[in-house]
VEXDREN-2710 file (C-alpha; in Angstrom, 1 decimal):
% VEXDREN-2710
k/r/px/py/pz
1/UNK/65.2/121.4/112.2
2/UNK/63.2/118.3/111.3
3/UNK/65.8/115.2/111.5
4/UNK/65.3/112.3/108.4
5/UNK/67.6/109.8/107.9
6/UNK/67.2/108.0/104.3
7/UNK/68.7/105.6/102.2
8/UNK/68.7/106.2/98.8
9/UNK/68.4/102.7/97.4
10/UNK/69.8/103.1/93.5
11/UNK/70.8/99.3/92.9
12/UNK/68.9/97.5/95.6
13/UNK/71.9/96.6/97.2
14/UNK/70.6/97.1/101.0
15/UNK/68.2/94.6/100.6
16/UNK/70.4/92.0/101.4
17/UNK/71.7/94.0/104.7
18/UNK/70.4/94.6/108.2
19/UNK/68.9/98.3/107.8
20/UNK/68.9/99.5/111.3
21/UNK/65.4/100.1/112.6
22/UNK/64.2/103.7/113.0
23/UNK/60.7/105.1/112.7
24/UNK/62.4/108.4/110.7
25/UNK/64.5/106.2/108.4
26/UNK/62.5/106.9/105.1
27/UNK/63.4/104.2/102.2
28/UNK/63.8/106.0/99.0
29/UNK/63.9/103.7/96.0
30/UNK/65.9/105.5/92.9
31/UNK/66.3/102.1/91.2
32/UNK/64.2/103.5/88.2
33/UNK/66.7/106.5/88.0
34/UNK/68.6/106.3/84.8
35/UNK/71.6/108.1/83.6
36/UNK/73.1/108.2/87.3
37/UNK/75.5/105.1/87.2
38/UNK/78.9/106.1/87.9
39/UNK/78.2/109.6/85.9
40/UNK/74.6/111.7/86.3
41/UNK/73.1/113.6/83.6
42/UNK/71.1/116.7/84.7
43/UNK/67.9/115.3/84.1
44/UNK/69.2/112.5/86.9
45/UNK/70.7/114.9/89.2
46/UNK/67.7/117.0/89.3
47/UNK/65.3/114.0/89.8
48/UNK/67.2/112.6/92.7
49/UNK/67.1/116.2/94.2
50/UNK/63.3/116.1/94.2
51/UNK/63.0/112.8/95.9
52/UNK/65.4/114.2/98.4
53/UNK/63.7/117.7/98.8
54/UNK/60.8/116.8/101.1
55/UNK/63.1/115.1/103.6
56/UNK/66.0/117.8/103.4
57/UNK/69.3/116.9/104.5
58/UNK/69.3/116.5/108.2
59/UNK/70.2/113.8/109.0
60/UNK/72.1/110.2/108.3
61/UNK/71.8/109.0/104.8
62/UNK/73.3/106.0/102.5
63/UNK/73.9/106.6/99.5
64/UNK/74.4/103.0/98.0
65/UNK/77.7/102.5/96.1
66/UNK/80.7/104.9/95.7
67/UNK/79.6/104.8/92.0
68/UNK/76.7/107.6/94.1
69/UNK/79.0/109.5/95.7
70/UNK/78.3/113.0/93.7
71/UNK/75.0/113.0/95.5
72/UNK/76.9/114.5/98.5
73/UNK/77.6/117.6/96.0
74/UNK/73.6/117.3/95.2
75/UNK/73.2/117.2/99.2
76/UNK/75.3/120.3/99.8
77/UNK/73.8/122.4/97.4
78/UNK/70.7/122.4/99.2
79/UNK/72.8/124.0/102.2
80/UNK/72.2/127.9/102.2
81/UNK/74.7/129.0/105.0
82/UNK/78.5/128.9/104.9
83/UNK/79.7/125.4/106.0
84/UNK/82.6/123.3/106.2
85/UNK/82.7/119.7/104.0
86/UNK/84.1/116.9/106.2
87/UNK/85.4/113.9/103.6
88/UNK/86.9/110.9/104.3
89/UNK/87.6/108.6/101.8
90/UNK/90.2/106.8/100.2
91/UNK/90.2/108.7/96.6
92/UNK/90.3/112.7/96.3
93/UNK/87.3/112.9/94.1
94/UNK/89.0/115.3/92.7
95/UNK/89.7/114.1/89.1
96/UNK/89.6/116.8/85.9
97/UNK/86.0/115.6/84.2
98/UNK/85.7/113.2/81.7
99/UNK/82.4/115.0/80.5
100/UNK/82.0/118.1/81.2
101/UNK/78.1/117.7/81.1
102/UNK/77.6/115.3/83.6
103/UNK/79.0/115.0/87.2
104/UNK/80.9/111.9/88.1
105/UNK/81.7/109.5/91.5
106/UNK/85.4/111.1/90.2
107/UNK/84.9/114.5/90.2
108/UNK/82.3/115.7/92.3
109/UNK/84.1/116.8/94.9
110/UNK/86.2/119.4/92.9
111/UNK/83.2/120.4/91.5
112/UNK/81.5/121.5/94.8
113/UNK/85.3/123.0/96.0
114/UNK/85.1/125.8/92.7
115/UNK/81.5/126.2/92.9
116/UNK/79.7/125.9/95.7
117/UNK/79.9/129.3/97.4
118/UNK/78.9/128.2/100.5
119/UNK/81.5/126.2/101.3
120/UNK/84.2/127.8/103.1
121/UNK/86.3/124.8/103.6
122/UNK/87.0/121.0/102.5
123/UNK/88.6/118.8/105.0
124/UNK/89.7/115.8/102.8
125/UNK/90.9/112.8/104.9
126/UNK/91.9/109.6/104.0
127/UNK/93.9/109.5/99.9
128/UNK/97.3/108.1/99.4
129/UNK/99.8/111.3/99.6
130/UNK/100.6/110.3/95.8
131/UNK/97.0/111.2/94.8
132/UNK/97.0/114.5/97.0
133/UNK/100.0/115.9/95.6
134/UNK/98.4/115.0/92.2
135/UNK/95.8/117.8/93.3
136/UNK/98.1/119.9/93.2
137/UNK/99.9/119.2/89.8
138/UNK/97.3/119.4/87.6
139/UNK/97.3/123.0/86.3
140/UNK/94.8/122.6/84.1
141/UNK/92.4/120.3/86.4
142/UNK/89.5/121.1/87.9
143/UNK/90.0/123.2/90.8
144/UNK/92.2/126.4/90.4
145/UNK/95.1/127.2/92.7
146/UNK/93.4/129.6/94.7
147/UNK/90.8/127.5/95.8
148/UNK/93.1/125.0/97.1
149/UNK/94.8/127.2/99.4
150/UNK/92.0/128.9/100.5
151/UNK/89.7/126.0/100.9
152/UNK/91.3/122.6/101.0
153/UNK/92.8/121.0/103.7
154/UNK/94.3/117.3/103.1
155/UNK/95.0/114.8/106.0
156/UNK/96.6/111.6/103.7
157/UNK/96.8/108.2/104.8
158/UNK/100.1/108.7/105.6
159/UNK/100.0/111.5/107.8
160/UNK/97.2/110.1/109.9
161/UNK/99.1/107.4/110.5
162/UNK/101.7/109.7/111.7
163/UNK/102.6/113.2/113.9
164/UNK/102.5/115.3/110.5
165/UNK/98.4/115.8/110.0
166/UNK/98.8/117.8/113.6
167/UNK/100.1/120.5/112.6
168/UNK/97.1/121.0/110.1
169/UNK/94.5/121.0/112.7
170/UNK/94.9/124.5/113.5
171/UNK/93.7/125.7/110.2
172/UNK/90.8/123.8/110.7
173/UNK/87.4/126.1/111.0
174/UNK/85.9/125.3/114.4
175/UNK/82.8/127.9/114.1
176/UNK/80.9/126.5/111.0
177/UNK/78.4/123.8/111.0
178/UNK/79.8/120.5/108.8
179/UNK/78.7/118.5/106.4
180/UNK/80.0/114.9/107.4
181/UNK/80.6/112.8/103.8
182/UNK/82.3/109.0/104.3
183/UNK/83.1/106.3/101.6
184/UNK/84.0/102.8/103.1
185/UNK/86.5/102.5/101.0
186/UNK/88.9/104.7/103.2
187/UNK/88.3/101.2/105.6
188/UNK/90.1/98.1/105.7
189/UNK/88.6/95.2/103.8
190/UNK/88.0/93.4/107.0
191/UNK/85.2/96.2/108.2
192/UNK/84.0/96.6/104.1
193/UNK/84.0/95.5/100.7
194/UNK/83.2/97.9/98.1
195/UNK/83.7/98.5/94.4
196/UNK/86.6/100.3/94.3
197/UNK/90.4/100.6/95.8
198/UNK/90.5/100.2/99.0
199/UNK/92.8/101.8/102.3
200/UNK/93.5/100.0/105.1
201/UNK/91.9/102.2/108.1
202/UNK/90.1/99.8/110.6
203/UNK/86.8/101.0/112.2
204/UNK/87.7/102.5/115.2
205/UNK/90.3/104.7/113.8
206/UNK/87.5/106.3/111.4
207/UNK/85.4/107.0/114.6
208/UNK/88.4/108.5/116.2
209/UNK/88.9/110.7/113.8
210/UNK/84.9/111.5/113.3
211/UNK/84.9/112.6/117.5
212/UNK/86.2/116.0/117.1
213/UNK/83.6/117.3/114.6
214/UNK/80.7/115.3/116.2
215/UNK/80.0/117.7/119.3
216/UNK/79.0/120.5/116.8
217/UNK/76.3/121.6/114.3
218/UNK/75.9/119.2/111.9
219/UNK/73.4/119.3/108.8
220/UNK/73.9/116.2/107.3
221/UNK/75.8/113.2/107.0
222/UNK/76.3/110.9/104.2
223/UNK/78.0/107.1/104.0
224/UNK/78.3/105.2/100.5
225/UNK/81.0/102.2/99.8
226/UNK/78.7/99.1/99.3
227/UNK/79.7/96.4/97.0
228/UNK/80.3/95.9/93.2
229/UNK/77.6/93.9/91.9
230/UNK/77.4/91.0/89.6
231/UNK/80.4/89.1/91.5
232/UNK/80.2/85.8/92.8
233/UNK/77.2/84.6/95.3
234/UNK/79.3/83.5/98.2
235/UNK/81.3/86.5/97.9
236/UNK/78.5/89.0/97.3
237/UNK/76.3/87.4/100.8
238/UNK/80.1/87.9/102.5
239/UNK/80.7/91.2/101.4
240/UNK/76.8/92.4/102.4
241/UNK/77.4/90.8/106.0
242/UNK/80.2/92.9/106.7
243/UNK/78.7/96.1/105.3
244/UNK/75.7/95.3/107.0
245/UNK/77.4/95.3/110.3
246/UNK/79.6/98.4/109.8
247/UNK/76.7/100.1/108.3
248/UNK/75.0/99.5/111.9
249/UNK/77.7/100.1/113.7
250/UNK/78.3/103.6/112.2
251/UNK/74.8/104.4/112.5
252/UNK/74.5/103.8/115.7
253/UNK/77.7/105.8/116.6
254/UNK/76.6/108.8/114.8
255/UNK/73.4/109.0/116.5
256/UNK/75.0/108.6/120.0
257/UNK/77.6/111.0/119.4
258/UNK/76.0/113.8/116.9
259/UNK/74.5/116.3/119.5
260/UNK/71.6/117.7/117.3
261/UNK/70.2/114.6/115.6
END
Protein backbone atom coordinates (compact mmCIF):
# COMPACT_ATOMS: atom_id res chain seq x y z
CA UNK A 1 0.00 0.00 0.00
CA UNK A 2 1.56 3.14 -1.51
CA UNK A 3 1.80 5.76 1.59
CA UNK A 4 0.96 9.77 0.38
CA UNK A 5 0.57 12.30 2.71
CA UNK A 6 -1.31 15.54 1.22
CA UNK A 7 -2.54 18.73 2.19
CA UNK A 8 -5.44 19.83 0.52
CA UNK A 9 -4.81 23.53 0.44
CA UNK A 10 -8.69 25.09 -0.09
CA UNK A 11 -7.99 28.79 1.34
CA UNK A 12 -4.19 29.01 1.25
CA UNK A 13 -3.99 29.09 4.72
CA UNK A 14 -0.76 26.80 5.08
CA UNK A 15 1.14 29.14 3.37
CA UNK A 16 1.88 31.09 6.24
CA UNK A 17 2.91 27.71 8.31
CA UNK A 18 5.97 25.53 8.57
CA UNK A 19 4.78 22.45 6.30
CA UNK A 20 6.94 19.74 7.55
CA UNK A 21 9.31 18.49 4.86
CA UNK A 22 8.70 15.08 3.24
CA UNK A 23 9.51 13.92 -0.29
CA UNK A 24 5.74 12.11 -0.30
CA UNK A 25 3.94 15.15 1.00
CA UNK A 26 2.02 16.07 -2.35
CA UNK A 27 0.59 19.89 -2.25
CA UNK A 28 -2.85 19.77 -3.61
CA UNK A 29 -4.16 23.27 -4.36
CA UNK A 30 -8.33 23.24 -4.28
CA UNK A 31 -8.35 27.00 -4.00
CA UNK A 32 -10.28 27.15 -7.36
CA UNK A 33 -12.85 24.71 -5.92
CA UNK A 34 -16.15 26.45 -5.63
CA UNK A 35 -19.25 25.55 -3.85
CA UNK A 36 -17.23 23.65 -0.96
CA UNK A 37 -17.12 26.46 1.78
CA UNK A 38 -18.60 25.34 4.87
CA UNK A 39 -21.35 23.23 2.65
CA UNK A 40 -20.17 21.14 -0.80
CA UNK A 41 -22.35 20.69 -3.71
CA UNK A 42 -21.90 17.41 -5.66
CA UNK A 43 -20.22 18.91 -8.42
CA UNK A 44 -17.50 20.05 -5.46
CA UNK A 45 -17.47 16.85 -3.62
CA UNK A 46 -16.83 14.82 -6.73
CA UNK A 47 -14.02 17.20 -7.91
CA UNK A 48 -12.10 17.11 -4.73
CA UNK A 49 -12.47 13.19 -4.98
CA UNK A 50 -10.61 13.26 -8.28
CA UNK A 51 -7.76 15.35 -7.14
CA UNK A 52 -7.55 12.93 -4.17
CA UNK A 53 -7.94 9.64 -6.29
CA UNK A 54 -4.45 9.21 -7.66
CA UNK A 55 -2.89 9.62 -4.25
CA UNK A 56 -5.60 7.32 -2.28
CA UNK A 57 -5.89 7.71 1.24
CA UNK A 58 -2.94 6.31 2.88
CA UNK A 59 -1.59 8.31 4.65
CA UNK A 60 -1.50 11.79 6.76
CA UNK A 61 -3.58 14.56 5.27
CA UNK A 62 -4.74 18.31 6.19
CA UNK A 63 -7.61 19.27 5.35
CA UNK A 64 -7.43 23.11 5.90
CA UNK A 65 -10.22 24.59 8.12
CA UNK A 66 -13.00 22.69 10.07
CA UNK A 67 -15.23 24.58 7.47
CA UNK A 68 -13.46 21.07 5.22
CA UNK A 69 -14.16 18.59 7.60
CA UNK A 70 -16.80 16.53 5.35
CA UNK A 71 -13.83 15.60 3.21
CA UNK A 72 -13.12 12.87 5.86
CA UNK A 73 -16.70 11.38 4.77
CA UNK A 74 -15.35 11.91 0.95
CA UNK A 75 -12.04 10.07 2.30
CA UNK A 76 -13.88 7.08 3.77
CA UNK A 77 -15.94 6.39 0.98
CA UNK A 78 -13.04 5.42 -1.00
CA UNK A 79 -12.47 2.63 1.84
CA UNK A 80 -13.88 -0.79 0.46
CA UNK A 81 -13.34 -3.02 3.59
CA UNK A 82 -15.18 -2.82 6.95
CA UNK A 83 -13.39 -0.22 9.23
CA UNK A 84 -13.76 1.62 12.26
CA UNK A 85 -13.94 5.81 12.24
CA UNK A 86 -11.77 7.23 14.91
CA UNK A 87 -13.10 11.12 15.63
CA UNK A 88 -11.93 13.49 17.89
CA UNK A 89 -13.25 16.73 17.94
CA UNK A 90 -14.93 19.06 19.87
CA UNK A 91 -18.47 19.10 17.91
CA UNK A 92 -20.47 15.82 17.00
CA UNK A 93 -20.76 16.63 13.44
CA UNK A 94 -23.74 15.23 13.83
CA UNK A 95 -26.33 18.03 13.13
CA UNK A 96 -29.83 17.17 11.12
CA UNK A 97 -28.95 18.99 7.45
CA UNK A 98 -29.68 22.27 6.58
CA UNK A 99 -29.75 21.15 2.81
CA UNK A 100 -30.36 18.13 2.08
CA UNK A 101 -28.47 18.43 -1.24
CA UNK A 102 -25.25 19.28 -0.09
CA UNK A 103 -23.06 17.89 2.70
CA UNK A 104 -21.88 20.23 5.44
CA UNK A 105 -18.69 20.71 8.11
CA UNK A 106 -22.11 20.00 10.49
CA UNK A 107 -23.33 17.00 9.30
CA UNK A 108 -20.97 14.94 7.65
CA UNK A 109 -20.34 12.74 10.17
CA UNK A 110 -24.01 11.49 10.56
CA UNK A 111 -24.05 11.18 7.10
CA UNK A 112 -21.20 8.61 6.83
CA UNK A 113 -22.76 6.79 10.36
CA UNK A 114 -26.34 5.92 8.12
CA UNK A 115 -24.69 5.43 5.01
CA UNK A 116 -21.54 4.32 4.65
CA UNK A 117 -21.82 0.49 4.84
CA UNK A 118 -18.49 -0.09 5.56
CA UNK A 119 -18.22 1.35 8.55
CA UNK A 120 -18.81 -0.87 11.40
CA UNK A 121 -18.13 1.58 14.08
CA UNK A 122 -17.68 5.48 15.02
CA UNK A 123 -15.62 6.21 18.00
CA UNK A 124 -16.55 9.98 18.65
CA UNK A 125 -14.25 11.64 21.27
CA UNK A 126 -14.02 14.86 22.47
CA UNK A 127 -18.04 16.95 22.42
CA UNK A 128 -19.44 18.49 25.52
CA UNK A 129 -21.94 15.62 27.09
CA UNK A 130 -24.74 18.33 26.38
CA UNK A 131 -24.20 17.91 22.58
CA UNK A 132 -23.91 13.96 22.84
CA UNK A 133 -27.10 13.52 24.55
CA UNK A 134 -28.48 15.89 21.87
CA UNK A 135 -27.59 12.92 19.47
CA UNK A 136 -29.74 11.15 21.02
CA UNK A 137 -32.87 13.38 21.25
CA UNK A 138 -33.35 14.27 17.98
CA UNK A 139 -35.93 11.74 16.70
CA UNK A 140 -36.18 13.02 13.64
CA UNK A 141 -32.34 13.88 13.05
CA UNK A 142 -30.13 12.39 11.00
CA UNK A 143 -29.05 9.18 12.16
CA UNK A 144 -31.77 6.64 13.30
CA UNK A 145 -31.77 4.85 16.57
CA UNK A 146 -30.43 1.80 15.47
CA UNK A 147 -27.46 3.07 14.07
CA UNK A 148 -26.49 4.67 17.21
CA UNK A 149 -26.48 1.71 19.25
CA UNK A 150 -25.06 -0.41 16.82
CA UNK A 151 -22.38 1.86 15.63
CA UNK A 152 -21.59 4.86 17.87
CA UNK A 153 -19.64 5.01 20.63
CA UNK A 154 -19.16 8.60 22.47
CA UNK A 155 -16.24 9.36 24.87
CA UNK A 156 -17.36 13.31 25.93
CA UNK A 157 -15.12 15.82 27.33
CA UNK A 158 -16.38 15.09 30.52
CA UNK A 159 -15.78 11.55 30.77
CA UNK A 160 -12.22 11.72 29.49
CA UNK A 161 -11.55 13.78 32.06
CA UNK A 162 -12.85 11.22 34.26
CA UNK A 163 -13.16 7.15 35.25
CA UNK A 164 -16.61 6.96 33.33
CA UNK A 165 -15.21 6.66 29.40
CA UNK A 166 -13.52 3.20 30.83
CA UNK A 167 -16.08 1.36 30.97
CA UNK A 168 -16.76 2.05 27.22
CA UNK A 169 -13.50 0.70 25.99
CA UNK A 170 -14.57 -2.68 25.91
CA UNK A 171 -17.04 -2.21 23.25
CA UNK A 172 -14.46 -0.91 21.29
CA UNK A 173 -13.62 -3.02 17.94
CA UNK A 174 -9.94 -4.02 18.30
CA UNK A 175 -9.84 -6.24 14.88
CA UNK A 176 -10.64 -3.57 12.16
CA UNK A 177 -8.29 -1.30 10.53
CA UNK A 178 -9.23 2.73 11.58
CA UNK A 179 -9.69 5.58 9.93
CA UNK A 180 -8.05 8.32 12.29
CA UNK A 181 -10.14 11.92 11.72
CA UNK A 182 -8.93 15.07 14.27
CA UNK A 183 -10.21 18.71 14.40
CA UNK A 184 -8.06 21.09 16.55
CA UNK A 185 -10.69 22.45 17.91
CA UNK A 186 -11.13 19.46 20.52
CA UNK A 187 -7.48 21.36 21.71
CA UNK A 188 -6.97 24.09 24.04
CA UNK A 189 -6.43 27.48 22.53
CA UNK A 190 -2.88 27.57 23.73
CA UNK A 191 -1.80 24.46 21.23
CA UNK A 192 -4.62 26.03 18.31
CA UNK A 193 -6.70 28.66 17.11
CA UNK A 194 -9.33 27.76 14.73
CA UNK A 195 -12.63 28.99 13.47
CA UNK A 196 -14.92 27.60 15.59
CA UNK A 197 -15.72 26.64 19.52
CA UNK A 198 -13.11 25.41 21.03
CA UNK A 199 -12.45 22.51 24.13
CA UNK A 200 -9.82 22.74 26.40
CA UNK A 201 -7.67 19.41 25.75
CA UNK A 202 -3.84 20.24 25.77
CA UNK A 203 -1.64 18.38 23.31
CA UNK A 204 -0.37 15.61 25.05
CA UNK A 205 -3.68 14.38 26.26
CA UNK A 206 -4.82 14.10 22.42
CA UNK A 207 -1.68 11.92 21.82
CA UNK A 208 -2.58 9.92 24.81
CA UNK A 209 -5.58 9.09 23.72
CA UNK A 210 -4.40 8.60 19.90
CA UNK A 211 -1.59 5.56 21.44
CA UNK A 212 -3.97 2.81 21.68
CA UNK A 213 -5.21 2.87 18.06
CA UNK A 214 -1.73 3.75 16.62
CA UNK A 215 -0.09 0.15 16.86
CA UNK A 216 -2.81 -1.15 14.29
CA UNK A 217 -3.84 -0.90 10.57
CA UNK A 218 -4.48 2.31 9.74
CA UNK A 219 -5.68 3.61 6.11
CA UNK A 220 -5.69 7.08 6.70
CA UNK A 221 -5.58 9.87 8.81
CA UNK A 222 -6.96 13.26 8.56
CA UNK A 223 -6.26 16.69 10.76
CA UNK A 224 -8.31 20.08 9.94
CA UNK A 225 -8.77 23.15 12.61
CA UNK A 226 -6.75 26.00 11.07
CA UNK A 227 -7.85 29.55 11.57
CA UNK A 228 -10.84 31.75 10.55
CA UNK A 229 -9.62 34.13 8.03
CA UNK A 230 -10.08 37.75 7.44
CA UNK A 231 -9.26 38.55 11.28
CA UNK A 232 -6.79 40.89 12.41
CA UNK A 233 -2.96 40.64 11.12
CA UNK A 234 -1.24 40.25 14.42
CA UNK A 235 -3.68 37.84 15.44
CA UNK A 236 -3.89 35.85 12.19
CA UNK A 237 0.55 35.50 12.06
CA UNK A 238 -0.16 34.37 16.12
CA UNK A 239 -2.69 32.00 15.38
CA UNK A 240 -0.61 30.34 12.19
CA UNK A 241 2.53 30.05 14.61
CA UNK A 242 0.85 27.96 16.88
CA UNK A 243 -0.91 25.84 14.28
CA UNK A 244 2.21 25.64 12.52
CA UNK A 245 3.86 24.07 15.45
CA UNK A 246 1.10 21.62 16.48
CA UNK A 247 0.66 20.82 12.94
CA UNK A 248 4.50 19.53 13.14
CA UNK A 249 4.28 18.23 16.18
CA UNK A 250 1.34 15.93 15.24
CA UNK A 251 2.95 14.95 12.15
CA UNK A 252 5.76 13.97 13.41
CA UNK A 253 4.07 11.87 16.24
CA UNK A 254 1.93 10.03 13.87
CA UNK A 255 4.63 9.00 11.71
CA UNK A 256 6.77 7.69 14.66
CA UNK A 257 4.03 5.90 16.15
CA UNK A 258 1.67 4.60 13.12
CA UNK A 259 3.33 1.19 12.35
CA UNK A 260 2.44 0.96 8.64
CA UNK A 261 3.06 4.42 7.30
Amino acid sequence: MTTNHLILDFSHVYCDEKIPKNDKVHWLDCSDITECDLYCSKRAEEEIRARIAPYGIHGIHFLDSGNYHYVTGIMTALIKQKFSLILLDHHTDMQKPMIEQMTSCGDWAGKVLKTNSWLQQLILIGPQESDILQIYREKEGLVSGAELQEKLITFSEEEIQSVEGENKISGIKRNLPVYISIDKDILDEEYSETNWSQGKMPLPVLERLLMPFLSGNILGIDICGECQQGIPLPQYLEAEKINGETNKELFDFLMHYCRNF
